[in-house]
One Martini backbone bead per residue (centre of mass of N, CA, C, O) as a GRO file, in nm:
protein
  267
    1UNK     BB    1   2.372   2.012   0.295
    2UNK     BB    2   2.038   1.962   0.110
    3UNK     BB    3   1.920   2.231  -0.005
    4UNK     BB    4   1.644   2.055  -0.123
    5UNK     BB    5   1.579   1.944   0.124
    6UNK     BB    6   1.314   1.862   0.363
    7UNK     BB    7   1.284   1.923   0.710
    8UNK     BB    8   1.096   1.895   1.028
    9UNK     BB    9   1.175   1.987   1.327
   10UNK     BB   10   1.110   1.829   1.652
   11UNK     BB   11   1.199   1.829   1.935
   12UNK     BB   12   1.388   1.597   2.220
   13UNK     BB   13   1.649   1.380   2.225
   14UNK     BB   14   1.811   1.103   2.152
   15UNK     BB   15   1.606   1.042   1.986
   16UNK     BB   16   1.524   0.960   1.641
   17UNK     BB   17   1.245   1.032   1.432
   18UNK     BB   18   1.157   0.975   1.129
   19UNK     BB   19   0.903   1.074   0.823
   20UNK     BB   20   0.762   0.919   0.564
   21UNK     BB   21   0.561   0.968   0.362
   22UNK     BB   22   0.332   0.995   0.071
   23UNK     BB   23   0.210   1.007  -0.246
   24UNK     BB   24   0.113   1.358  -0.227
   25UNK     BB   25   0.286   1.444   0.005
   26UNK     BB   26   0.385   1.576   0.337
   27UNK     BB   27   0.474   1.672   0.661
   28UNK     BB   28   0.229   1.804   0.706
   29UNK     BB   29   0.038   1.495   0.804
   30UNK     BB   30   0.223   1.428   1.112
   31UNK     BB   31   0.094   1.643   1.324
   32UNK     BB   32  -0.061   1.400   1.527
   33UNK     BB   33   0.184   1.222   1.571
   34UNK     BB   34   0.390   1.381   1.680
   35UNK     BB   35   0.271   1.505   1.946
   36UNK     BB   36   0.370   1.247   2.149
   37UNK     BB   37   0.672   1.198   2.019
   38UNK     BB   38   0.808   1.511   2.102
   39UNK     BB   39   0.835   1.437   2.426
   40UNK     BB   40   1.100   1.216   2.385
   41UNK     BB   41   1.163   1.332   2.059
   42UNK     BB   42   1.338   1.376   1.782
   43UNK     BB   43   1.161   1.505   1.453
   44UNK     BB   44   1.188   1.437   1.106
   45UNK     BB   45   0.999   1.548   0.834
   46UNK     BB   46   0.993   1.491   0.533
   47UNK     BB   47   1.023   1.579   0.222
   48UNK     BB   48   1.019   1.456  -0.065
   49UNK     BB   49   1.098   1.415  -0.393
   50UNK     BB   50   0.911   1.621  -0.536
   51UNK     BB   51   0.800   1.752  -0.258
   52UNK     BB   52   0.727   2.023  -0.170
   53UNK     BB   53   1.012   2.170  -0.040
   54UNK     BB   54   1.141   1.892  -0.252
   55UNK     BB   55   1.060   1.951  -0.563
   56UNK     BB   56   1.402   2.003  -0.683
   57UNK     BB   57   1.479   1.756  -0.676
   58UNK     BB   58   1.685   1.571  -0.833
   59UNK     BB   59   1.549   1.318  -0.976
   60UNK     BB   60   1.283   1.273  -0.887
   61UNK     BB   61   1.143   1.008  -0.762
   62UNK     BB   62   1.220   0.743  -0.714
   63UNK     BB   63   1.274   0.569  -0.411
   64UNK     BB   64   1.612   0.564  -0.468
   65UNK     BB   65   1.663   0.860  -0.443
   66UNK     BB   66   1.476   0.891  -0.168
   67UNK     BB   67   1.737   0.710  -0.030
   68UNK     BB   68   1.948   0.845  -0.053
   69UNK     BB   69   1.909   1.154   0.045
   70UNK     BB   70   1.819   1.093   0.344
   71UNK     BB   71   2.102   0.995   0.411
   72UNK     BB   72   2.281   1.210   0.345
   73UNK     BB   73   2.139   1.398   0.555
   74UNK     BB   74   2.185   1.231   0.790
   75UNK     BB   75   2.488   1.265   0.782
   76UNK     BB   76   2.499   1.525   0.784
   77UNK     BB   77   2.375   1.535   1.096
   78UNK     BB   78   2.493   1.323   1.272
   79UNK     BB   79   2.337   1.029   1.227
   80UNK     BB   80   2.370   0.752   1.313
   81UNK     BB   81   2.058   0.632   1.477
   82UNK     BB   82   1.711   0.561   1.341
   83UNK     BB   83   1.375   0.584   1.324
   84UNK     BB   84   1.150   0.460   1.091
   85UNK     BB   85   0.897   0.602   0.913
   86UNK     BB   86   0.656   0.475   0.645
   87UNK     BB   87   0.457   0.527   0.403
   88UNK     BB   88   0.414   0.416   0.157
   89UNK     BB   89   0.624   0.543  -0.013
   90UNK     BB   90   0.777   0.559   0.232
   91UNK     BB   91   0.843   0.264   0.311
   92UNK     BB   92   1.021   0.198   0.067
   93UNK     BB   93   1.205   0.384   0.143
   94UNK     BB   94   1.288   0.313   0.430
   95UNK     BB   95   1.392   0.007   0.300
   96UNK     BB   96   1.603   0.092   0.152
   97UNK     BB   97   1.766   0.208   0.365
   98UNK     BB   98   1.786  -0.052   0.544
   99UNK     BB   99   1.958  -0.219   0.347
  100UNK     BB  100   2.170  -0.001   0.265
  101UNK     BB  101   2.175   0.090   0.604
  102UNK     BB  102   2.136  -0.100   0.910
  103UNK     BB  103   2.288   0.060   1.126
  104UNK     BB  104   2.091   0.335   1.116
  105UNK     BB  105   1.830   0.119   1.206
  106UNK     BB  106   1.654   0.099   1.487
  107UNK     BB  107   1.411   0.103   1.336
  108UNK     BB  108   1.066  -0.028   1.163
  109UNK     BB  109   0.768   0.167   1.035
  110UNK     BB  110   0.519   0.029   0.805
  111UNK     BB  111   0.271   0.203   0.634
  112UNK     BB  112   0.165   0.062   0.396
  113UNK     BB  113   0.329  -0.028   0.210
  114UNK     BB  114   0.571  -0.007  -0.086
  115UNK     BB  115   0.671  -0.319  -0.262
  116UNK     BB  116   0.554  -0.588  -0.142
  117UNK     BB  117   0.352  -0.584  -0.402
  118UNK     BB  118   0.198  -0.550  -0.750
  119UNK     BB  119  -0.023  -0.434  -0.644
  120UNK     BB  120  -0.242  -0.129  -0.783
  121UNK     BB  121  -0.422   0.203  -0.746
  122UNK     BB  122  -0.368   0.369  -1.033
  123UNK     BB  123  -0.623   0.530  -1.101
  124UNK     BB  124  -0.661   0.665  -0.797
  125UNK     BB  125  -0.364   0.789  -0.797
  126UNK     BB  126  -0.381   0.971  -1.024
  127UNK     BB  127  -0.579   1.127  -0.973
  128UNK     BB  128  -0.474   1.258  -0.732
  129UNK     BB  129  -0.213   1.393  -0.912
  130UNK     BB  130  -0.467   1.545  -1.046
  131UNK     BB  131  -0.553   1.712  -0.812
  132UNK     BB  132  -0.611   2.058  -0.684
  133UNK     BB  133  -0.839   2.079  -0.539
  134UNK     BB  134  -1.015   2.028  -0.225
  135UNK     BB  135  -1.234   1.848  -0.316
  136UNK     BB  136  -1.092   1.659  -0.498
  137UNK     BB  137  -0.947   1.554  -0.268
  138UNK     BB  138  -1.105   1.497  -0.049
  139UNK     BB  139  -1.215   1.253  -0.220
  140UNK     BB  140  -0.999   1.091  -0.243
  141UNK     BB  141  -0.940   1.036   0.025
  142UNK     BB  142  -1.213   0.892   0.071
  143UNK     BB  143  -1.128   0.622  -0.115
  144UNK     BB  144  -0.863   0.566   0.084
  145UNK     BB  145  -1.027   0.479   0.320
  146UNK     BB  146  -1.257   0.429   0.550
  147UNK     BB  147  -1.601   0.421   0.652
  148UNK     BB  148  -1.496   0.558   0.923
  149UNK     BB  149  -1.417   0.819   0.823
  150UNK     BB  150  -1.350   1.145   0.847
  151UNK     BB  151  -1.304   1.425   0.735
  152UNK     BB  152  -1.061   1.591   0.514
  153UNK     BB  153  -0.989   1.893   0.550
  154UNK     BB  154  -0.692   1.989   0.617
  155UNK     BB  155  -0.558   1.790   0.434
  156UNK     BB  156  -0.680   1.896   0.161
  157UNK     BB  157  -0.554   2.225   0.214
  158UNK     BB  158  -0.264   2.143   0.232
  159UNK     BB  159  -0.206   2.028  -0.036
  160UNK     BB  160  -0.370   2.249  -0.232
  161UNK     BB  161  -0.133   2.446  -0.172
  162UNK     BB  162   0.087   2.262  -0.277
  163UNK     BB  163  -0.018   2.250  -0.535
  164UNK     BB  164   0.060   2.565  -0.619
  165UNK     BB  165   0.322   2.514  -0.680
  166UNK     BB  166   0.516   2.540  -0.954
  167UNK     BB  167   0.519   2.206  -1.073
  168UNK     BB  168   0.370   2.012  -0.898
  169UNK     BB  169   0.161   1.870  -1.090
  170UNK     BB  170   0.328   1.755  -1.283
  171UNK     BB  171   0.492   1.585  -1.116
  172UNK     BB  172   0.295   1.390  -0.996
  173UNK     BB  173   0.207   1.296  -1.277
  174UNK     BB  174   0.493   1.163  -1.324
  175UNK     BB  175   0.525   0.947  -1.090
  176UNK     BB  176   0.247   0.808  -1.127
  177UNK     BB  177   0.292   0.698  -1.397
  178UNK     BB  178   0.592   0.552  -1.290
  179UNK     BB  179   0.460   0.376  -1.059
  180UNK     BB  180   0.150   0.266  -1.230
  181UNK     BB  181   0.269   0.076  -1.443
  182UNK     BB  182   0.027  -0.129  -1.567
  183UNK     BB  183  -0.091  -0.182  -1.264
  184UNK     BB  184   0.215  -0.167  -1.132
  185UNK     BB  185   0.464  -0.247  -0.874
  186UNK     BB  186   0.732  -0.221  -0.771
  187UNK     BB  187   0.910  -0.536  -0.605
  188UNK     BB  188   1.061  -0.664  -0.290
  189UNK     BB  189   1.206  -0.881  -0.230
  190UNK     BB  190   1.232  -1.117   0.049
  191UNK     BB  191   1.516  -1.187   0.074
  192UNK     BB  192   1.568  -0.913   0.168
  193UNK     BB  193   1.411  -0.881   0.433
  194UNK     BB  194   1.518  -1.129   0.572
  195UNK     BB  195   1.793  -0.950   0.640
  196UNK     BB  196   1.627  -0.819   0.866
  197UNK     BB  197   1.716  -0.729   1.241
  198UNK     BB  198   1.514  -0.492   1.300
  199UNK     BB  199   1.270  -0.366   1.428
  200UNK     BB  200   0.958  -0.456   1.265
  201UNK     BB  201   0.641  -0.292   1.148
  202UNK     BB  202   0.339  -0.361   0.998
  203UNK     BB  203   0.097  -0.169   0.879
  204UNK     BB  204  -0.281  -0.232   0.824
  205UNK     BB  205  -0.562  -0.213   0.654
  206UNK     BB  206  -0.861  -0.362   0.524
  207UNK     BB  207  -0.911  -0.088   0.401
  208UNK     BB  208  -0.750  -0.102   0.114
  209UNK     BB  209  -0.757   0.054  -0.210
  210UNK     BB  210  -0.436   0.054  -0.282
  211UNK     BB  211  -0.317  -0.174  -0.104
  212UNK     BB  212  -0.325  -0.438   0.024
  213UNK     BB  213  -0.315  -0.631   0.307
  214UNK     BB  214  -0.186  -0.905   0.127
  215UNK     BB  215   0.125  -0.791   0.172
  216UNK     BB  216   0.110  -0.905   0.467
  217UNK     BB  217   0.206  -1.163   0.383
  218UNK     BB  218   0.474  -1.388   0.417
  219UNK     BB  219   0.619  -1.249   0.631
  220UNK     BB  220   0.899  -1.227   0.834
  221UNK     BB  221   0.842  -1.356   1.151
  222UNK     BB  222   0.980  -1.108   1.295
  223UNK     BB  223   0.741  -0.959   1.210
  224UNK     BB  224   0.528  -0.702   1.301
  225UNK     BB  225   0.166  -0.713   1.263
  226UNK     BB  226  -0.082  -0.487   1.190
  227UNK     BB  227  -0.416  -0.475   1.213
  228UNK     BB  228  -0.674  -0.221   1.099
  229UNK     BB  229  -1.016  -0.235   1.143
  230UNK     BB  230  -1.141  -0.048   0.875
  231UNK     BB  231  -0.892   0.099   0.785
  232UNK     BB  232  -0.719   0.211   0.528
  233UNK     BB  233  -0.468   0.395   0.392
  234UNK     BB  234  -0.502   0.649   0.566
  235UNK     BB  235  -0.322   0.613   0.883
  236UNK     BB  236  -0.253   0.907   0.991
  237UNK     BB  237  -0.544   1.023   1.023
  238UNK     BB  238  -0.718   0.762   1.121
  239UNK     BB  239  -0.496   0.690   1.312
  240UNK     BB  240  -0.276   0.856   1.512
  241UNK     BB  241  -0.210   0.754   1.796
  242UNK     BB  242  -0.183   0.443   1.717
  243UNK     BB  243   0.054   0.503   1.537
  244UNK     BB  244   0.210   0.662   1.819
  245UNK     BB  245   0.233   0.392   1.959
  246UNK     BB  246   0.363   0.186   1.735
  247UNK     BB  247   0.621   0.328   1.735
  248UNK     BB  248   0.731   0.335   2.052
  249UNK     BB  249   0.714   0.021   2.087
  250UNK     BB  250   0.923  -0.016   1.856
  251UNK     BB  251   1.156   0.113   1.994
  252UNK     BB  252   1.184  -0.072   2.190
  253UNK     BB  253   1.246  -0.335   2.046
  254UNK     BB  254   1.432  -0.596   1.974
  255UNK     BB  255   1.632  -0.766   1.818
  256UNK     BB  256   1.667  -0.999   1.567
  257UNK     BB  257   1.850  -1.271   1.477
  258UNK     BB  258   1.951  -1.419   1.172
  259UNK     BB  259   1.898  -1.701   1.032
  260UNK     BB  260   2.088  -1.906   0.876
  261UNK     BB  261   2.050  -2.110   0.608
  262UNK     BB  262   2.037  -2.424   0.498
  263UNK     BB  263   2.219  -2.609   0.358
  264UNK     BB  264   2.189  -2.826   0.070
  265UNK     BB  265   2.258  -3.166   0.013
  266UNK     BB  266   2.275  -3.402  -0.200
  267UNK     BB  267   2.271  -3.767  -0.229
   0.00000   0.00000   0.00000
């Protein structure tokens, strides 16, 4: 197993379901949605790359990193087949792990996916990055929020804490730099979406000021969009009960079966 991959497992049961924080994120701020989960699945939320006790992961950084590396630790784990949940930078790390092993994916839970769109809220992101202390995040955080959201003081303190280790904040620095050059993120073509067979669900707040929500416009009609009214970017905090739920009933539906393209042929 990768010894500096770190993932907080909870609960038990046949089913996995895999948690992928956002940009800035760690484990822990999963707490209120794993609570309804973990009484009937067991979950692993991992650190990303290059974040929290998964900071020294080697070449940290872009979401193909992390999409190989928590494969390989899935494997390393003997788990044939997980259901996958990621926010922000974790739902594209989630769609790459789909892509490239859909076998291994029993469901896909999407919480304002990263590279559905090139728009990108880099001045916000990079500010969050380089926020050290608990009120500078703080004010992140209620930026990236929806109007009618509670102040995140654990979250904030969380973070802040994450953010002490040696090497966290300049770390943030570098990969947000990278993330959100020219004020553009890289982007999943959709022709590869269309490829996915397995039930996928894409959640999006409609006050988003990180990712826009017209970013799940023009998704495979087999997927599942569901907005969020009034709510941010930060929907793990802002609804987790709803988040818990959304997620619940994704594990339960069908596969869709991709229909092949009819050839063309001129006349």
């Amino acid at each position: 197993m990768i010894s500096s991959l770190y993932a907080a497992q909870q609960g038990a049961g046949s089913k996995t379901i895999v948690l992928l924080h956002g940009f800035g994120g760690c484990h822990d701020v999963w707490g209120e949605v794993i609570s309804p989960l973990s009484a009937s699945a067991r979950t692993l939320a991992y650190d990303l790359p290059g974040h929290g006790l998964s900071l020294d992961f080697p070449g940290a950084g872009p979401a193909k990193v992390a999409a190989k590396a928590i494969h390989a630790d899935l494997s390393a784990r003997a788990l044939k087949r997980v259901h996958l949940v990621g926010h922000s930078m974790g739902g594209a790390v989630a769609v790459l792990m789909a892509l490239a092993d859909p076998e291994k994916v029993a469901s896909l839970t999407l919480l304002a996916p990263g590279g559905f769109g090139p728009e990108i809220n880099g001045a916000l992101l990079r500010r969050f990055a380089a926020a050290s202390e608990s009120s500078e995040i703080l004010a992140c955080l209620a930026a990236m929020s929806g109007p009618r959201a509670l102040p995140f003081d654990h979250a904030a303190d969380t973070l802040s804490e994450m953010r002490r280790r040696p090497g966290q904040l300049e770390k943030l620095v570098e990969i947000a730099a990278a993330m959100t050059r020219d004020d553009r993120q890289g982007v999943i073509p959709r022709d590869l979406l269309d490829t996915l067979a397995m039930p996928v669900m894409v959640v999006w707040g409609t006050e988003d000021a990180v990712l826009p929500f017209t970013h799940a416009d023009g998704l495979p009609a087999r997927f599942h969009v569901h907005h969020v009214l009034e709510a941010g970017h930060m929907l793990i905090e802002e609804a987790p009960d709803l988040i818990a739920r959304i997620i619940q009933r994704n594990m339960y539906r069908r596969a869709r079966p991709v229909r092949p393209k009819l050839a063309t042929t001129a006349d």
